[in-house]
C-alpha positions as CSV (number, residue, x, y, z in Angstrom):
1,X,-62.0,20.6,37.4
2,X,-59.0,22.6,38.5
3,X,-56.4,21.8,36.7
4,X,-54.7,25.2,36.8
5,X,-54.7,24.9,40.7
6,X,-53.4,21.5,41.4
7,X,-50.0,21.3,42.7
8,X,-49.5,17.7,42.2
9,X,-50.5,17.1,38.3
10,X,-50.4,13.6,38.3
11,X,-51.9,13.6,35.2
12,X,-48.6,14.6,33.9
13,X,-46.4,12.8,36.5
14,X,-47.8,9.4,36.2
15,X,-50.8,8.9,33.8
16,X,-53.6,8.9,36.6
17,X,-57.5,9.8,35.3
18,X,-58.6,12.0,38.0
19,X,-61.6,12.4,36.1
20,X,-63.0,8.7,35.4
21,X,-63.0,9.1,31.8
22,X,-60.1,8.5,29.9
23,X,-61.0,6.0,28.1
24,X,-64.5,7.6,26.8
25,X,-62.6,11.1,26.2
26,X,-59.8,8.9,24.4
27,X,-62.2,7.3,22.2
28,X,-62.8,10.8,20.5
29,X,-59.4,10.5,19.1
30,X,-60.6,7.3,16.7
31,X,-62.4,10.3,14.0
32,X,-59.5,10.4,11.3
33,X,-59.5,14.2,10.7
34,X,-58.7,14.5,15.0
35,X,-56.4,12.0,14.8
36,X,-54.0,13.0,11.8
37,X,-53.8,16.5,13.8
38,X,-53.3,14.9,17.2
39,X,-50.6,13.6,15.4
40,X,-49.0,16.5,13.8
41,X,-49.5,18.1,16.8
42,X,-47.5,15.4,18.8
43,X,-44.5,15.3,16.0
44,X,-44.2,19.5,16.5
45,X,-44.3,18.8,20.8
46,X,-41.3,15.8,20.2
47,X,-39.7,17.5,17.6
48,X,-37.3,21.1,18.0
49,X,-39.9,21.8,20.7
50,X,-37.4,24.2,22.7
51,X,-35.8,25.5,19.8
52,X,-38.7,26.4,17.3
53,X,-40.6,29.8,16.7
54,X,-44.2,29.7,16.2
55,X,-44.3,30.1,12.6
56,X,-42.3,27.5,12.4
57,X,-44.6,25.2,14.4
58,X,-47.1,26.7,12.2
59,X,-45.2,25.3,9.1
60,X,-44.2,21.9,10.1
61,X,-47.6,21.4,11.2
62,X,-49.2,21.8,8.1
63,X,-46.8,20.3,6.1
64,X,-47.2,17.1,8.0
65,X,-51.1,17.8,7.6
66,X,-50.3,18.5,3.6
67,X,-52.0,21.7,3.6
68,X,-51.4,24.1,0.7
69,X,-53.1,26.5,1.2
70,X,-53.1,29.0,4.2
71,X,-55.3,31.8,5.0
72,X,-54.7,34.5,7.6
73,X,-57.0,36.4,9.3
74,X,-55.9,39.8,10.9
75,X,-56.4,43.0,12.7
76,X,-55.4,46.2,10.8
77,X,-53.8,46.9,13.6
78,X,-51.2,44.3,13.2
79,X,-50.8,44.8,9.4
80,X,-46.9,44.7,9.7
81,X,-47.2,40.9,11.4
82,X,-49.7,40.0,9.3
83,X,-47.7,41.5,6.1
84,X,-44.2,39.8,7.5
85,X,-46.2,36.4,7.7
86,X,-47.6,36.4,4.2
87,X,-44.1,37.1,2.6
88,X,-42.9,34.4,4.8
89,X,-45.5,31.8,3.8
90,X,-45.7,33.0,0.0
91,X,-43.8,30.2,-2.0
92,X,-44.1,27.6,0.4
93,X,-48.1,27.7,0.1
94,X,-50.6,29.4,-1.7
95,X,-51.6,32.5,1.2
96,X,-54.7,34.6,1.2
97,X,-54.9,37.0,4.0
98,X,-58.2,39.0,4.7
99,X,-58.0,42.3,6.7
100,X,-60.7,42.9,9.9
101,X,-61.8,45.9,7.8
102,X,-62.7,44.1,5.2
103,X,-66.1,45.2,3.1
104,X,-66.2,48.8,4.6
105,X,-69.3,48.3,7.4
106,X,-69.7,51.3,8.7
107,X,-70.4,51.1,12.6
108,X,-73.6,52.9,12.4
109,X,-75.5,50.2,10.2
110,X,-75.5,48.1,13.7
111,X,-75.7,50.8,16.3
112,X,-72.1,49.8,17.4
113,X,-70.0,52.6,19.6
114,X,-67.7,54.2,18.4
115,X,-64.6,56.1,19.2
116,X,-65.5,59.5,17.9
117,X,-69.4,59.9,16.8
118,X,-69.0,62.6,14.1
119,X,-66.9,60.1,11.9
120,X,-66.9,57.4,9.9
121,X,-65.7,54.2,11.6
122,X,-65.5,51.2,10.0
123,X,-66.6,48.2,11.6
124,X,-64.4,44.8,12.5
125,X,-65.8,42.0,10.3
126,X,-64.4,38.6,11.3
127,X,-67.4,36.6,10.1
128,X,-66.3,38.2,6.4
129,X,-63.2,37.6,7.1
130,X,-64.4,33.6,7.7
131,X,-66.8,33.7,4.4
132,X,-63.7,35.1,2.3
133,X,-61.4,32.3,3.4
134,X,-64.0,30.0,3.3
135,X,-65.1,31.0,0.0
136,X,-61.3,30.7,-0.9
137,X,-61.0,27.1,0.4
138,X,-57.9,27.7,3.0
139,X,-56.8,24.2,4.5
140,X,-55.6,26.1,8.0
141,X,-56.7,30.0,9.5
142,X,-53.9,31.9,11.0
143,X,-54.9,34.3,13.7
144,X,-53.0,37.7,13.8
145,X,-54.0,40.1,16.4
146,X,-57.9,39.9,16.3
147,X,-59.9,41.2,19.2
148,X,-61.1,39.1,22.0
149,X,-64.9,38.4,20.7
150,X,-63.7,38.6,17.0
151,X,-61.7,35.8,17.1
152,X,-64.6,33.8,18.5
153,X,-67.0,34.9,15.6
154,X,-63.9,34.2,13.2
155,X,-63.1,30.5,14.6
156,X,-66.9,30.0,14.9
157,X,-67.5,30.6,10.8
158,X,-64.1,29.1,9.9
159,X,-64.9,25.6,8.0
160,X,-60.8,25.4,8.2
161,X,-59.1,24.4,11.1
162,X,-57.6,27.9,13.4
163,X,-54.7,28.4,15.0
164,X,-53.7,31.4,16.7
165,X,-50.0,33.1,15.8
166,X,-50.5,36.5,17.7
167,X,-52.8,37.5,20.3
168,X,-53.6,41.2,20.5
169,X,-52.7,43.1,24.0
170,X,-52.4,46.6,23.7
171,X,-51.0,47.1,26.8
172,X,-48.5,44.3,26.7
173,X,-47.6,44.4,23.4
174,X,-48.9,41.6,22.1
175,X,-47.8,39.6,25.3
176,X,-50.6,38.8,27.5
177,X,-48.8,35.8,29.3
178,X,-46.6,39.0,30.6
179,X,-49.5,40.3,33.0
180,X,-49.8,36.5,34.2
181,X,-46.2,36.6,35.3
182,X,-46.0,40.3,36.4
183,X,-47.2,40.7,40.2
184,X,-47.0,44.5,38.7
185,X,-49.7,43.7,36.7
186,X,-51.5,40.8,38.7
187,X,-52.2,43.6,41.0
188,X,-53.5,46.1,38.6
189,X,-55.7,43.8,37.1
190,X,-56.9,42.7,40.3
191,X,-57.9,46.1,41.6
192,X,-59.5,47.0,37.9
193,X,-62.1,43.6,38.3
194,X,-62.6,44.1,41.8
């Protein structure tokens, strides 16, 4: 498949399977859990779609899903998002947010590199940060800023449901989409991977 590459996207334009199983792939939709979020999914596409932010997608959604209680998972890095979220939330649902810092690892019990050797660096921690919420019970994981890698580990360990609000890019300021759009910055990147 190359989905991103097709200039046609009949898929979209008139309903045609280019892969031969639609019916098979649409048969995974029967479980109850995918289908309850396929459908809160589809009421936040049909619904405000050009005129809501993404926390408010966020909240919708798991309204409709009746969750109650929300964890979020972030990056120290992004402490002000993650901060401005939980205020937001708090009220509406019970919130527990776990810091990528969280239980003081230091870098050297795994050999990891780190930014200056005669320091002590603390280690990112997203499967704690899964156990904690886990361990809380959260119905839905909010992602804020986690590094690529982490935020695999994190969604990996998450019994909860994850949904990503902020995607870290230092050099785009949280904006990666930018260097998709930026011919600036599709040639950078280009030269940088060869």
């Amino acid at each position: 498949m190359n989905c991103a590459t097709c200039k046609d996207k009949n898929c979209y334009k008139t309903g045609k399977d280019c892969t031969g199983r639609g019916n098979e792939i649409a048969g995974s939709y029967e479980n109850e859990q995918s289908r309850k979020i396929m459908e809160a999914a589809n009421l936040r596409e049909s619904m405000d779609a050009l005129m809501s932010s993404r926390v408010e997608e966020i909240v919708r959604f798991a309204r409709k899903m009746k969750y109650d209680h929300l964890g979020i998972a972030f990056c120290v890095g992004c402490g002000r998002e993650a901060s401005a979220l939980h205020k937001l939330l708090d009220g509406a649902f019970r919130v527990t947010s776990v810091c990528c810092k969280v239980c003081g690892i230091d870098k050297d019990a795994f050999n990891l590199q780190k930014m200056r050797e005669d320091t002590l660096e603390v280690m990112c921690n997203p499967q704690g940060q899964a156990d904690l919420l886990n361990r809380a019970k959260t119905n839905l994981n909010i992602l804020v800023g986690l590094c690529v890698g982490h935020d695999i580990l994190f969604t990996d360990n998450s019994k909860a449901p994850v949904t990503t609000l902020v995607v870290k890019d230092r050099a785009l300021v949280n904006n990666p989409a930018g260097a998709l759009l930026s011919p600036y910055w599709q040639h950078i990147i280009k030269e940088r991977i060869g």
